[in-house]
C-alpha positions in Angstrom: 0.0 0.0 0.0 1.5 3.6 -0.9 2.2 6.0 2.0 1.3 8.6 -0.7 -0.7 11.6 1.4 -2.1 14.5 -1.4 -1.0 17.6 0.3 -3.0 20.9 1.2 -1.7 22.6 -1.8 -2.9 19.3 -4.2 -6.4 19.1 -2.7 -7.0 23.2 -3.6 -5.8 22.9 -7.1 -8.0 19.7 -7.1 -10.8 21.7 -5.4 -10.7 24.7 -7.5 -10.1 23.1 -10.8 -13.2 20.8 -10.5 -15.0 23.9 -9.1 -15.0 25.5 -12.6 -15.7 22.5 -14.2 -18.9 22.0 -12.4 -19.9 25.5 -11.8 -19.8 26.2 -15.8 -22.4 23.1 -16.3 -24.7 24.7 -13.2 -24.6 28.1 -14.9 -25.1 26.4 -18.1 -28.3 23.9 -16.7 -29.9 26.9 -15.1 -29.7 29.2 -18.0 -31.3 26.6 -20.1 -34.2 26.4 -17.6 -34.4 30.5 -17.0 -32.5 32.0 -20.2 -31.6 34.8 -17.2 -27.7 35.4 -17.5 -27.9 37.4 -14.6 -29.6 34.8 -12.6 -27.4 31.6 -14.2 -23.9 33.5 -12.8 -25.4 34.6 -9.0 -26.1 30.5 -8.7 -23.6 29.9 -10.2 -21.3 32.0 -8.0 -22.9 30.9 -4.7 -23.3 27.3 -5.8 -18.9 27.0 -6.7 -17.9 29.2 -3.4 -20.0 26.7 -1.3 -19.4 23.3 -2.4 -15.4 24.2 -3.3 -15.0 24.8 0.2 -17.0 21.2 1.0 -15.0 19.5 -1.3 -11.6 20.6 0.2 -12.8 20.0 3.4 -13.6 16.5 2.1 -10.2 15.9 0.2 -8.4 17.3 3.6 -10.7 14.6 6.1 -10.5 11.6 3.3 -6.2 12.9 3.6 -6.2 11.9 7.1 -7.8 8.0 6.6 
């Protein structure tokens, strides 16, 4: 078994990087429901602040099994 441990740096960049990825297909899903650009970013926005900062919170607990 690897000793390998991602670091705090490695599970940001992993955090934020899948952040945009899924934040662009919210936007994306709501605008196609609302066709309100206005609307689409501001969930967008809240949605990729609030679950980037679960996910690395995640990535930083699953670090420490």
């Amino acid at each position: 078994m690897s000793q390998y441990r991602d670091t705090r740096y490695r599970s940001l960049i992993k955090a934020l990087s899948w952040r945009v990825f899924a934040t662009i297909t919210t936007i994306l899903v709501v605008f196609s429901f609302t066709q309100k650009i206005n609307l689409s970013l501001g969930i967008g926005a809240v949605e990729g602040l609030v679950k980037g900062l679960i996910y690395y919170l995640h990535e930083r607990l699953w670090g420490r099994l």
